[in-house]
C-alpha positions in Angstrom: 39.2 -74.5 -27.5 41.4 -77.0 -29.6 44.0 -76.8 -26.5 41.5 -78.2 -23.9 40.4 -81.1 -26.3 42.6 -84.8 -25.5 45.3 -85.7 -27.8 43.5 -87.3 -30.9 40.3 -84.9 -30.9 42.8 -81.7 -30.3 45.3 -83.0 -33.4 41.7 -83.4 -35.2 40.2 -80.3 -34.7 43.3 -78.3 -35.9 43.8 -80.3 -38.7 40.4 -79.6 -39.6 40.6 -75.7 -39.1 44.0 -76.0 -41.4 41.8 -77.5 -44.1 39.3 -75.0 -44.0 41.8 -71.7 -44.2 43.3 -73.9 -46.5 40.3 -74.5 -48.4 39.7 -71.4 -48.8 42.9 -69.5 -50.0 43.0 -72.5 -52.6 39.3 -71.7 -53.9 39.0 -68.3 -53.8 42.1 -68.1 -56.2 41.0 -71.3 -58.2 37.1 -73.1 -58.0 38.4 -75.8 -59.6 41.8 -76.6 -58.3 41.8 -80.4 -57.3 41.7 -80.7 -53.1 44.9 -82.3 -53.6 45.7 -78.6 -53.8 44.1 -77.9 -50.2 45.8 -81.0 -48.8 49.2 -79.6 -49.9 48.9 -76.4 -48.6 47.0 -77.2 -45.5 50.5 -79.3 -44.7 48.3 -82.8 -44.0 48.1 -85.9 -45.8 45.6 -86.5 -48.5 43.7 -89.3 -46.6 43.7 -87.0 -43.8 41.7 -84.3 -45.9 39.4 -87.3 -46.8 38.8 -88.6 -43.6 36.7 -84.9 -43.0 35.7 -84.1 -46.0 34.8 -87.1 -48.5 34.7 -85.2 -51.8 35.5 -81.5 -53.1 31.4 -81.3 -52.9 31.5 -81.8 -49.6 34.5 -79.7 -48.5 32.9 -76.6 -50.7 30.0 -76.8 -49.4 31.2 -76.7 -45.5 33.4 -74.0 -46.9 30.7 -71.8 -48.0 28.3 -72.8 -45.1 30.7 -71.4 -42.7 30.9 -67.9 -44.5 27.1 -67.9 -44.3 27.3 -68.2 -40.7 30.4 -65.7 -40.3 27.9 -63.8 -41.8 25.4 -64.2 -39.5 27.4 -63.8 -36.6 28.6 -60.6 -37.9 25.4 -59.5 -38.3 23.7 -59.8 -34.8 26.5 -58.0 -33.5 26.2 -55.5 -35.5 22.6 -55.3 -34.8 23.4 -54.6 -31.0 24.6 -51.5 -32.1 22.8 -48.6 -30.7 22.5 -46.7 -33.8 20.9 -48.1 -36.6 23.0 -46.3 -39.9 26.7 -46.9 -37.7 25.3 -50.7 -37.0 25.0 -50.7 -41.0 27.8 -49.9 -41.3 29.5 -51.8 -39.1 28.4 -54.7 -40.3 29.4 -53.9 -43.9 32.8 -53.1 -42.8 33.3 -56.4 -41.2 31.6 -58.7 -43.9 34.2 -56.5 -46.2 37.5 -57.0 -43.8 36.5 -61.0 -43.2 36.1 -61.0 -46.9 33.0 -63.2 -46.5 31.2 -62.4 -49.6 33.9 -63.6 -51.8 32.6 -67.1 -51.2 29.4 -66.3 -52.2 31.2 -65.1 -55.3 33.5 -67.6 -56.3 31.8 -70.5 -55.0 28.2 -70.2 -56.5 27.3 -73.3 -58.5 30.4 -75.3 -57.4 28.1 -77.5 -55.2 24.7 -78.5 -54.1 23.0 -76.9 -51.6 21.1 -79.0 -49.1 18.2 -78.2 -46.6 20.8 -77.7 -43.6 21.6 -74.3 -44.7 18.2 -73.2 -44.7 17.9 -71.8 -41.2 21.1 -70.1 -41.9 19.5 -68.3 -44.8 16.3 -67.5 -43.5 18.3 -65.8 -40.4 21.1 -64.0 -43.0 17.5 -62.4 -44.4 16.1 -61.5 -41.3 19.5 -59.5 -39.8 19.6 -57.7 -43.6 15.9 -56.5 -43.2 16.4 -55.7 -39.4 20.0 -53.6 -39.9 18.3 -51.8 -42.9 15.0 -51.0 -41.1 16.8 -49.8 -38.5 19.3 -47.7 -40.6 15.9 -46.0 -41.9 14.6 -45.2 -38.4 17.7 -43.7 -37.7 17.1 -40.9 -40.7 20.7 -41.6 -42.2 19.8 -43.8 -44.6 17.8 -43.5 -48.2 15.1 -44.4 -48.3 14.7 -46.2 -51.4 17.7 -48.5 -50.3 16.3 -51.8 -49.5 17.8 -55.1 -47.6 18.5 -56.7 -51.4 20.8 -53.8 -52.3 23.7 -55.3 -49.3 24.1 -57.7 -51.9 25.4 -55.5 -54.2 27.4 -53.1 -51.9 28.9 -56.6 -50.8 29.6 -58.0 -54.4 31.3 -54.7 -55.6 33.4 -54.8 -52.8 34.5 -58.4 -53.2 35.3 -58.2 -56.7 38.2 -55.6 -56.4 41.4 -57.6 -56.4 44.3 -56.6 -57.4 47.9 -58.8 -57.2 48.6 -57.8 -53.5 46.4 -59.2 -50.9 47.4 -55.8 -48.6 46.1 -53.7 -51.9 43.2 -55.8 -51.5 41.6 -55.0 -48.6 42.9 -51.3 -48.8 41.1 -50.5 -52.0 37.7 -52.8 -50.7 37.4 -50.4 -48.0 38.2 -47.7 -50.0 35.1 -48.7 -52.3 33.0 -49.3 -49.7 33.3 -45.9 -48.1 32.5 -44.5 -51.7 29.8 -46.8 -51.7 28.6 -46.0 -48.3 28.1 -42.7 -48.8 25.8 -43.4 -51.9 23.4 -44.8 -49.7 22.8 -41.4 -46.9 20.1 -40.2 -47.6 20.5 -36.9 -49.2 21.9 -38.4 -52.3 19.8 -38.1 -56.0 17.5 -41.2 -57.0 19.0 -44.5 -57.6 18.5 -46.0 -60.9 16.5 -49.2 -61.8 15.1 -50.9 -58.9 17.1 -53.1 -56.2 17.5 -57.1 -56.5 14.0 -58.7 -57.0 14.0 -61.9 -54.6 15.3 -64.9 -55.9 17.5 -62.8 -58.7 20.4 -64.2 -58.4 19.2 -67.6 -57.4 20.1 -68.7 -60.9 24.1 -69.0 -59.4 23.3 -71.7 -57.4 22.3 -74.2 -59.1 24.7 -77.2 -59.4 26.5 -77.1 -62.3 28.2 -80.4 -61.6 31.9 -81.2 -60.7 34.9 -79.0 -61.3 
Protein backbone atom coordinates (compact mmCIF):
# COMPACT_ATOMS: atom_id res chain seq x y z
CA UNK A 1 0.00 0.00 0.00
CA UNK A 2 1.16 3.74 -0.96
CA UNK A 3 0.86 4.50 2.97
CA UNK A 4 3.51 1.86 4.03
CA UNK A 5 5.97 3.02 1.30
CA UNK A 6 8.91 5.91 2.87
CA UNK A 7 8.35 9.41 2.02
CA UNK A 8 9.69 9.85 -1.66
CA UNK A 9 8.50 6.30 -3.03
CA UNK A 10 4.93 6.91 -1.19
CA UNK A 11 4.67 10.69 -2.80
CA UNK A 12 5.80 8.66 -6.10
CA UNK A 13 3.49 6.05 -6.14
CA UNK A 14 0.43 8.40 -5.67
CA UNK A 15 1.49 10.75 -8.07
CA UNK A 16 1.74 7.93 -10.37
CA UNK A 17 -1.90 6.45 -9.69
CA UNK A 18 -3.18 10.31 -10.13
CA UNK A 19 -1.60 10.17 -13.61
CA UNK A 20 -3.15 7.10 -14.55
CA UNK A 21 -6.99 8.05 -13.36
CA UNK A 22 -6.01 11.04 -14.89
CA UNK A 23 -4.94 9.56 -17.99
CA UNK A 24 -7.69 8.06 -18.42
CA UNK A 25 -10.68 10.50 -17.90
CA UNK A 26 -8.51 12.81 -20.27
CA UNK A 27 -8.34 10.00 -23.12
CA UNK A 28 -11.39 8.46 -23.03
CA UNK A 29 -13.11 11.88 -23.69
CA UNK A 30 -10.21 13.03 -26.13
CA UNK A 31 -7.28 10.37 -27.81
CA UNK A 32 -5.60 13.16 -28.82
CA UNK A 33 -5.63 15.75 -26.08
CA UNK A 34 -1.83 16.78 -25.39
CA UNK A 35 -0.59 15.04 -21.77
CA UNK A 36 -0.31 18.50 -20.81
CA UNK A 37 -3.94 17.80 -20.41
CA UNK A 38 -3.29 14.78 -17.92
CA UNK A 39 -0.62 16.74 -16.07
CA UNK A 40 -3.25 19.50 -15.43
CA UNK A 41 -5.88 17.52 -14.27
CA UNK A 42 -3.90 14.95 -12.44
CA UNK A 43 -2.87 18.38 -10.21
CA UNK A 44 1.22 17.54 -10.79
CA UNK A 45 3.74 19.31 -12.64
CA UNK A 46 4.57 18.54 -16.17
CA UNK A 47 8.15 17.23 -15.53
CA UNK A 48 6.66 15.20 -12.92
CA UNK A 49 4.25 13.35 -15.57
CA UNK A 50 7.53 13.05 -17.63
CA UNK A 51 9.70 11.65 -15.09
CA UNK A 52 6.97 8.29 -15.36
CA UNK A 53 5.97 8.38 -18.49
CA UNK A 54 8.42 9.84 -21.25
CA UNK A 55 6.00 10.36 -24.07
CA UNK A 56 2.05 10.22 -24.72
CA UNK A 57 3.19 6.69 -26.40
CA UNK A 58 4.37 5.54 -23.52
CA UNK A 59 1.66 6.82 -21.02
CA UNK A 60 -1.18 5.22 -23.56
CA UNK A 61 0.21 2.30 -23.71
CA UNK A 62 0.55 1.66 -19.74
CA UNK A 63 -2.86 3.11 -19.83
CA UNK A 64 -4.32 0.49 -21.95
CA UNK A 65 -1.98 -2.34 -20.54
CA UNK A 66 -3.53 -1.90 -17.18
CA UNK A 67 -7.21 -2.26 -18.53
CA UNK A 68 -5.99 -5.48 -20.08
CA UNK A 69 -5.00 -6.78 -16.82
CA UNK A 70 -8.23 -5.25 -14.93
CA UNK A 71 -9.56 -7.44 -17.34
CA UNK A 72 -7.83 -10.30 -16.46
CA UNK A 73 -8.19 -9.97 -12.96
CA UNK A 74 -11.83 -9.64 -13.39
CA UNK A 75 -11.98 -12.57 -15.11
CA UNK A 76 -10.35 -15.34 -12.90
CA UNK A 77 -12.61 -14.19 -10.31
CA UNK A 78 -15.29 -14.59 -12.16
CA UNK A 79 -14.20 -17.94 -13.17
CA UNK A 80 -14.27 -19.15 -9.38
CA UNK A 81 -17.75 -18.86 -9.60
CA UNK A 82 -19.60 -22.00 -9.04
CA UNK A 83 -21.91 -21.66 -11.91
CA UNK A 84 -20.73 -21.33 -15.18
CA UNK A 85 -23.70 -18.90 -16.98
CA UNK A 86 -23.88 -16.49 -13.34
CA UNK A 87 -19.73 -16.53 -13.59
CA UNK A 88 -20.49 -15.12 -17.30
CA UNK A 89 -22.24 -13.03 -16.19
CA UNK A 90 -20.51 -11.80 -13.56
CA UNK A 91 -17.70 -11.08 -15.28
CA UNK A 92 -19.59 -9.10 -17.96
CA UNK A 93 -21.11 -6.99 -15.42
CA UNK A 94 -17.94 -6.02 -13.85
CA UNK A 95 -15.87 -5.42 -17.22
CA UNK A 96 -19.17 -3.15 -17.96
CA UNK A 97 -19.20 -1.24 -14.32
CA UNK A 98 -15.10 -0.84 -14.41
CA UNK A 99 -15.75 0.43 -17.83
CA UNK A 100 -12.67 -1.50 -19.03
CA UNK A 101 -13.56 -2.00 -22.65
CA UNK A 102 -13.73 1.56 -23.35
CA UNK A 103 -9.94 1.65 -23.61
CA UNK A 104 -9.94 -0.91 -25.97
CA UNK A 105 -12.24 1.40 -27.79
CA UNK A 106 -10.90 4.63 -27.69
CA UNK A 107 -7.40 3.81 -27.55
CA UNK A 108 -6.89 1.33 -30.54
CA UNK A 109 -4.14 2.54 -32.84
CA UNK A 110 -3.06 5.35 -30.53
CA UNK A 111 0.17 3.46 -29.76
CA UNK A 112 2.41 0.57 -30.45
CA UNK A 113 1.98 -2.49 -28.97
CA UNK A 114 5.06 -4.33 -27.65
CA UNK A 115 5.76 -8.07 -26.79
CA UNK A 116 5.20 -7.32 -22.90
CA UNK A 117 1.59 -7.52 -23.38
CA UNK A 118 1.58 -10.78 -24.86
CA UNK A 119 1.16 -12.99 -21.85
CA UNK A 120 -1.60 -10.73 -20.89
CA UNK A 121 -3.35 -11.49 -24.14
CA UNK A 122 -2.85 -14.94 -24.34
CA UNK A 123 -4.34 -15.20 -20.59
CA UNK A 124 -7.46 -12.54 -21.57
CA UNK A 125 -8.08 -15.53 -24.34
CA UNK A 126 -7.81 -18.27 -22.20
CA UNK A 127 -10.40 -16.86 -19.26
CA UNK A 128 -12.97 -15.88 -22.45
CA UNK A 129 -12.84 -19.55 -23.79
CA UNK A 130 -12.94 -21.02 -20.16
CA UNK A 131 -16.07 -18.66 -18.81
CA UNK A 132 -17.89 -19.50 -22.10
CA UNK A 133 -17.17 -23.22 -22.04
CA UNK A 134 -18.30 -23.29 -18.86
CA UNK A 135 -21.43 -21.17 -19.41
CA UNK A 136 -22.24 -24.03 -22.01
CA UNK A 137 -21.85 -26.82 -19.54
CA UNK A 138 -23.99 -25.15 -17.39
CA UNK A 139 -27.11 -25.47 -20.19
CA UNK A 140 -27.91 -21.64 -19.84
CA UNK A 141 -26.11 -20.55 -22.57
CA UNK A 142 -26.50 -20.76 -26.59
CA UNK A 143 -24.91 -22.65 -27.99
CA UNK A 144 -23.74 -21.03 -31.03
CA UNK A 145 -22.36 -18.13 -28.80
CA UNK A 146 -18.71 -18.40 -28.90
CA UNK A 147 -15.67 -16.70 -26.72
CA UNK A 148 -15.21 -13.90 -29.83
CA UNK A 149 -18.87 -12.70 -29.40
CA UNK A 150 -17.73 -11.05 -25.49
CA UNK A 151 -16.19 -8.73 -27.66
CA UNK A 152 -19.11 -7.57 -29.01
CA UNK A 153 -21.44 -7.66 -25.94
CA UNK A 154 -18.44 -5.61 -24.48
CA UNK A 155 -18.16 -3.04 -27.38
CA UNK A 156 -22.02 -2.38 -27.50
CA UNK A 157 -21.95 -1.68 -24.03
CA UNK A 158 -19.06 0.70 -24.07
CA UNK A 159 -20.23 2.76 -26.76
CA UNK A 160 -23.50 4.00 -25.04
CA UNK A 161 -22.62 7.48 -23.65
CA UNK A 162 -24.67 9.93 -23.11
CA UNK A 163 -23.68 13.60 -21.43
CA UNK A 164 -24.10 12.31 -17.70
CA UNK A 165 -21.52 9.90 -16.51
CA UNK A 166 -24.41 8.51 -13.84
CA UNK A 167 -26.75 8.00 -17.24
CA UNK A 168 -23.80 6.28 -18.41
CA UNK A 169 -23.38 3.49 -16.54
CA UNK A 170 -27.27 3.12 -15.87
CA UNK A 171 -28.11 2.72 -19.53
CA UNK A 172 -24.69 0.28 -20.10
CA UNK A 173 -26.25 -2.06 -17.65
CA UNK A 174 -29.44 -1.57 -18.91
CA UNK A 175 -27.99 -2.80 -22.51
CA UNK A 176 -26.18 -5.40 -21.14
CA UNK A 177 -29.11 -7.07 -19.40
CA UNK A 178 -30.93 -6.74 -22.96
CA UNK A 179 -28.00 -8.19 -24.29
CA UNK A 180 -27.61 -10.88 -21.79
CA UNK A 181 -30.65 -12.34 -22.30
CA UNK A 182 -29.90 -12.70 -26.14
CA UNK A 183 -27.42 -15.08 -25.36
CA UNK A 184 -29.76 -18.00 -23.01
CA UNK A 185 -30.20 -20.40 -24.90
CA UNK A 186 -33.66 -20.59 -25.88
CA UNK A 187 -33.41 -17.64 -28.07
CA UNK A 188 -33.82 -17.98 -32.33
CA UNK A 189 -30.48 -18.30 -34.41
CA UNK A 190 -28.04 -15.57 -34.43
CA UNK A 191 -27.20 -14.03 -37.67
CA UNK A 192 -23.83 -14.08 -39.54
CA UNK A 193 -21.14 -15.84 -37.70
CA UNK A 194 -19.19 -14.51 -34.51
CA UNK A 195 -15.70 -12.54 -34.85
CA UNK A 196 -13.21 -14.57 -36.95
CA UNK A 197 -9.72 -14.42 -35.03
CA UNK A 198 -7.68 -11.60 -35.70
CA UNK A 199 -10.89 -9.43 -37.06
CA UNK A 200 -10.42 -6.63 -35.49
CA UNK A 201 -6.68 -6.79 -35.32
CA UNK A 202 -6.72 -4.15 -38.12
CA UNK A 203 -7.32 -1.31 -34.88
CA UNK A 204 -4.15 -1.86 -33.66
CA UNK A 205 -1.91 -1.02 -35.75
CA UNK A 206 0.05 2.23 -35.04
CA UNK A 207 -1.25 4.86 -36.81
CA UNK A 208 1.47 7.27 -35.54
CA UNK A 209 1.28 10.26 -33.05
CA UNK A 210 -1.82 12.17 -32.08
Amino acid sequence: MVESLPGRKAQAARNDGLILDAARAVFLADPGAPISAVAERAGVGISALYRRYPSKEVLLRTLCYEGLRKYCALGSAALEVSDGWAGLVRFLESVVEADVHSLTVRLAGAFAPDESILPDVRRAEEIATSLVRRAHESGRLRADVEASDLSLVLEACSAVTVPDPARSVELRRRTLALLVAGMESDGPALPGPPPAPGEFAGRWEYRGKR
